[in-house]
C-alpha positions in Angstrom: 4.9 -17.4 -52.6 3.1 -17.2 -49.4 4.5 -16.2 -46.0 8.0 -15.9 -47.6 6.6 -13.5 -50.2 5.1 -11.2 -47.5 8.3 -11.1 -45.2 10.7 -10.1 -48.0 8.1 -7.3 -49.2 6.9 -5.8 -46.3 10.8 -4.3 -45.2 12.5 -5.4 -42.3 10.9 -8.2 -40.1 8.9 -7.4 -37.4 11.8 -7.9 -34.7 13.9 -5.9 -36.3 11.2 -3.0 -36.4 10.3 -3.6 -32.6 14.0 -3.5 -31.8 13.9 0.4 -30.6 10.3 -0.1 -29.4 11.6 -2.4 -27.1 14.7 -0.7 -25.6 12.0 2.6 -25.3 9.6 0.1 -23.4 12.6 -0.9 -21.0 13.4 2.3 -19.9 12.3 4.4 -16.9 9.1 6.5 -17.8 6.6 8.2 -15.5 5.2 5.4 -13.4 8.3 4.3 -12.1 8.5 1.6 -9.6 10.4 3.0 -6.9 8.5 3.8 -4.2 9.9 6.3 -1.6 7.3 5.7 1.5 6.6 2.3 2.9 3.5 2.5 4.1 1.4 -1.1 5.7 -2.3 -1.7 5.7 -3.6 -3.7 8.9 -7.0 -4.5 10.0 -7.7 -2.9 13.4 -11.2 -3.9 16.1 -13.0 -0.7 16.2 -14.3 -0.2 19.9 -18.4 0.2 20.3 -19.6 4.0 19.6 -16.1 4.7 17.6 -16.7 7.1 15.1 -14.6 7.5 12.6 -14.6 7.7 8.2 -12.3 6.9 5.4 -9.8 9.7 5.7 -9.2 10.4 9.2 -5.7 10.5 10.9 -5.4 8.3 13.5 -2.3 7.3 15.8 -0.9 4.0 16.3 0.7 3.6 19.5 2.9 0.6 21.5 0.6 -1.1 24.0 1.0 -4.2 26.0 -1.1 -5.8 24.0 -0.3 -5.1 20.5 -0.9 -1.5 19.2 -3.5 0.6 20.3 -5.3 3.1 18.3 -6.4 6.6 19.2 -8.3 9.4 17.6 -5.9 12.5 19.9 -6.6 11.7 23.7 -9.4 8.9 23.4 -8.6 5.3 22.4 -11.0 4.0 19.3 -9.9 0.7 19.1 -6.8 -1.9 18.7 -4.5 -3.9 16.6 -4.8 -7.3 18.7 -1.6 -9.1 16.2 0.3 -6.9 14.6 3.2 -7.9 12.5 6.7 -8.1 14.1 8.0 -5.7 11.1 4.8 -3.0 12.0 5.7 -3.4 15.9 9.6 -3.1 15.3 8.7 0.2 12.9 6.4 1.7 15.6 8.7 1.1 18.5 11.6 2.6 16.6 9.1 5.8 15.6 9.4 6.5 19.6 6.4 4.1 20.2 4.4 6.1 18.1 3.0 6.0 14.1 0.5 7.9 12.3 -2.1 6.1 10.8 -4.6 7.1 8.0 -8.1 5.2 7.7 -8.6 3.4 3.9 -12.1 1.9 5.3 -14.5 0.9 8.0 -15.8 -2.0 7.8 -20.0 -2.9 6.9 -21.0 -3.5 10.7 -18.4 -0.6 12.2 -16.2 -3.5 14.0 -13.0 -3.3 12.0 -11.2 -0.9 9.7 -8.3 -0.4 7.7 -5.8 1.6 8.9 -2.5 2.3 6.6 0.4 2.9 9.1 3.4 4.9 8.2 
């Protein structure tokens, strides 16, 4: 009596009755995983008296050493080792990229910059 009892009773086993739940669960939905922009998140040196916030649009440019970042005509600060992937993609964007800021960091020094 038992387990057995309870399996033939309660209709078709529970694999059988997560069969289509499954197939449903495989399929695309909403939050697909394809993403269409490829964007990278680096850590640039802020220079002293920079100031920016968490939103700005900033501009990532080719630079003899590394990738330099400005806010229009004035240079805020640098990438000082950027990738090779993130200095391929600028060079190949004309030696430009724009570049939105995620966060600045607790003393001002750094921030996050995610480059398109």
């Amino acid at each position: 009596m038992g387990l057995d009892y309870i399996r033939a009773n309660t209709g078709k086993p529970w694999r059988k009755r997560w069969n289509g739940g499954l197939d449903r669960l495989k399929s695309p939905t909403l939050l697909d995983l394809t993403m269409t922009e490829a964007a990278r998140t680096v850590t640039a040196e802020l220079n002293a008296g920079a100031r920016v916030k968490a939103g700005d649009k900033l501009i990532v440019q080719s630079a003899a050493d590394g990738l330099t970042v400005s806010d229009g005509l004035r240079a805020i600060g640098r990438i000082a080792n950027p990738s090779t992937e993130l200095t391929t993609a600028v060079h190949n964007g004309g030696g430009y990229a724009e570049g939105v800021l995620q966060r600045v960091g607790l003393f001002g020094d750094t921030a996050e910059l995610s480059v398109k």
